[in-house]
N, C-alpha and C positions, 0 to 999 in steps of 0.2 A: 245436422248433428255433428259431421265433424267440425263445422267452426266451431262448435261447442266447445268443442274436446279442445282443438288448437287453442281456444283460449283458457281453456283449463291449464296449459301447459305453460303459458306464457303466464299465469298467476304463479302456478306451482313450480316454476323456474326458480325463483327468488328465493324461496323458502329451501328449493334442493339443495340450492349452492350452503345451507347452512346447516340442514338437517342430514344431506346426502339421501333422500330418497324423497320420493310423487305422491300425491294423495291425489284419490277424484272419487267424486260421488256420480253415481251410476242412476240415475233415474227411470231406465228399462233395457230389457235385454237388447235393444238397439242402439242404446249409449255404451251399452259392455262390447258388442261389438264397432263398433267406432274406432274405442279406445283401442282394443287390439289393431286396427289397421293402422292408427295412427304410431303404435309403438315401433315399428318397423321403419317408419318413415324417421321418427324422430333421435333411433338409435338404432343408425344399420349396423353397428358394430357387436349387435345383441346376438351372439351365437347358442347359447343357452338360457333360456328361462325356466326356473321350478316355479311351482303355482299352485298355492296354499289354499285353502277353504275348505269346508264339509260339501257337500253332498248338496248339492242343487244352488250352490253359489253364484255358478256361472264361470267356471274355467272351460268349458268346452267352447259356450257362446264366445267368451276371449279369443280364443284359438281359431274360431270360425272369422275373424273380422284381421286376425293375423295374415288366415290364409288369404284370405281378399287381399291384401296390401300385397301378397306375393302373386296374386294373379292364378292363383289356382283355382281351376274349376271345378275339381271333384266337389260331392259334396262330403264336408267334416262332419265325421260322426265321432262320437266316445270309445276310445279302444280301450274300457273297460273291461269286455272278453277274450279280442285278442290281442289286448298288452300293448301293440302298435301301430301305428298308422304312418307308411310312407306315403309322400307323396311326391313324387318326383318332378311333377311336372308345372314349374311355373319357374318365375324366374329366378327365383331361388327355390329348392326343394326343401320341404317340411317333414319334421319326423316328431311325431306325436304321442309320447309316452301316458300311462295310466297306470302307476303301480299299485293301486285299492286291493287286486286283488294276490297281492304276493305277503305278507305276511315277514317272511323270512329276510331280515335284514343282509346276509350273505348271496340268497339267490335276488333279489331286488339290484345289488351292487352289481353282483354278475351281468344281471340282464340289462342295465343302464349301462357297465362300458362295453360290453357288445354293440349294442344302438348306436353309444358315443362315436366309438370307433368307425361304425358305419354310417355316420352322420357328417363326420369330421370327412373322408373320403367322399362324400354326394357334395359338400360346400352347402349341408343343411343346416336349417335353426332348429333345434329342438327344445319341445316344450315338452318337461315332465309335470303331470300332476299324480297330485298324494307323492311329493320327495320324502316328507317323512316319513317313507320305507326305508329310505337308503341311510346306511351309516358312514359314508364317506363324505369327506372334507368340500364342499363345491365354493373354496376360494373365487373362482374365475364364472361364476352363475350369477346371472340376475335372480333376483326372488320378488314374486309377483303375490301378492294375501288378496283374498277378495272374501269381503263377509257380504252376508245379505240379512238386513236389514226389516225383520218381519213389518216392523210398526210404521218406519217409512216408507215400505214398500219398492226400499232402491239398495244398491249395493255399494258396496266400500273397496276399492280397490288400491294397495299400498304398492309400488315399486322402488326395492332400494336396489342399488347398483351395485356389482361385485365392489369388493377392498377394496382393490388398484383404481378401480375409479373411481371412486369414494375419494381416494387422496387425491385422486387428479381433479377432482369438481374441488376440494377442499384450496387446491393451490393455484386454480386456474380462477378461483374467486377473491384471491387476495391482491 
């Protein structure tokens, strides 16, 4: 499954450098995990990812094939109730956001740069899902969209790359 995915990368290469962002179709939650391992490999410079979709799309299974590409053991679960999951231990440490159940745009921002903060200090990657809690500016954030697809039975996963690197795939392609 990951040549899959590697060769999804090397099609959807071509098209980044013009669109500035990744499409992949997800054919089971074994390809959604894949792709998370592979993103890690193919952009270690990813310190922040937000991660878009409803409710059973498949951002936790993303985050599960994340944490494999860092070599963490624990198992990842959904910090749906307690809002976060460190993980400190692999070769880069993971901090795993879930803002579903904050509501409040003010405390949601709160509680994402407290994290940030202690994220920024471990030399973590953090993955928030539901960002659109937060009403702050995430210039320097990957954004990761994954729909699922009832009638194909697969998922949709879009990754566009912050601004700055937008203009640098923009200029590093001319």
């Amino acid at each position: 499954m990951e040549k899959d995915t590697e060769k999804q990368f090397e099609v959807f290469n071509s098209s980044a450098q013009q669109t500035h962002n990744f499409c992949w179709t997800l054919e089971k939650p074994e390809s959604t995990m894949s792709l998370g391992s592979t993103l890690t490999k193919k952009f270690p410079d990813l310190s922040i990812l937000l991660l878009y979709g409803p409710l059973g799309a498949g951002k936790t299974t993303l985050v599960k094939g994340i944490a494999k590409s860092l070599k963490i053991q624990e198992p990842i679960t959904s910090p749906t109730f307690p809002l976060s999951q460190h993980y400190p231990c692999g070769y880069r440490p993971l901090v795993h956001l879930d803002l579903y159940r904050i509501d409040e745009p003010n405390a949601a921002n709160e509680f994402f740069l407290q994290e940030e903060e202690e994220s920024i200090c471990m030399g973590a990657l953090m993955v928030v899902e539901w960002p659109e809690r937060l009403s702050l500016k995430m210039t320097d954030a990957w954004r990761g969209k994954l729909e699922y697809s009832i009638e194909n039975q697969s998922r949709f996963f879009q990754l566009i790359p912050p601004l700055d690197k937008a203009n640098k795939l923009s200029i590093s392609s001319r």
